[in-house]
C-alpha positions in Angstrom: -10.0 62.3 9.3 -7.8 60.0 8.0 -3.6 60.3 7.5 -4.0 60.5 3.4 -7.2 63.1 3.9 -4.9 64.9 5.9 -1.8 64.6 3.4 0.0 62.3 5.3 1.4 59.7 2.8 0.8 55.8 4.3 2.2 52.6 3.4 1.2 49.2 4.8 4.1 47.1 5.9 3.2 43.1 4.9 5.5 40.0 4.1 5.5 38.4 0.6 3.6 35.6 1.9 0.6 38.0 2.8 0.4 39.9 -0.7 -2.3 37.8 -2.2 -4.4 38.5 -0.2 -3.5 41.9 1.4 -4.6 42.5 -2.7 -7.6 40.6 -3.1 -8.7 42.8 0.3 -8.1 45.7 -1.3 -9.7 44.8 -4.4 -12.4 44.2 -2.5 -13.0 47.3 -0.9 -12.1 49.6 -4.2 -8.4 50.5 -2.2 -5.3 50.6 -3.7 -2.6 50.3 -1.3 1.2 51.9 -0.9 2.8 48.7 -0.1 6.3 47.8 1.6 6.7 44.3 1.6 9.4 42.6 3.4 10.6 38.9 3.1 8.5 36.3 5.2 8.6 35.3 8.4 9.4 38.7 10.8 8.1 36.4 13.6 10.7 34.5 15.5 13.8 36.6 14.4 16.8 36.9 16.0 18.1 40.7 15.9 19.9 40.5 13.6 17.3 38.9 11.0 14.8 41.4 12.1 17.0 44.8 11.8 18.0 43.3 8.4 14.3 43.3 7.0 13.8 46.8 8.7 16.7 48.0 7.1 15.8 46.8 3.9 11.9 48.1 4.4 13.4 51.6 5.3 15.4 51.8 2.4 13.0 50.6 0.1 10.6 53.6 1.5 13.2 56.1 1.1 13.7 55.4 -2.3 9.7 55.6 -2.8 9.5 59.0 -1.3 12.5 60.2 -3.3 11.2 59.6 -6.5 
């Protein structure tokens, strides 16, 4: 069983840079996505950088499962 078949709601975390294709897999396989996407790279962050784009990911998501 999967988390949506159970009614867990799922969101895949990517970077801008990964979108087009991140789509064009989904396309691909008849999915449609709940997407976060964070500003490129999270690789090679300091702290700071990297709690910035969580922080920014986490409040994006609670605005999503607000609405």
């Amino acid at each position: 069983m999967t988390f949506e078949e159970a009614g867990v709601e799922t969101y895949i975390v990517i970077t801008e840079t990964f979108l087009p294709l991140v789509r064009a897999q989904a396309k691909a396989r008849g999915a449609n996505p709940k997407l976060l996407i964070v500003k490129h790279p999270v690789g090679g962050l300091n702290e700071d950088e990297l709690r910035e784009r969580i922080q920014t990911a986490f409040g994006e998501l609670k605005t999503v499962l607000a609405a």
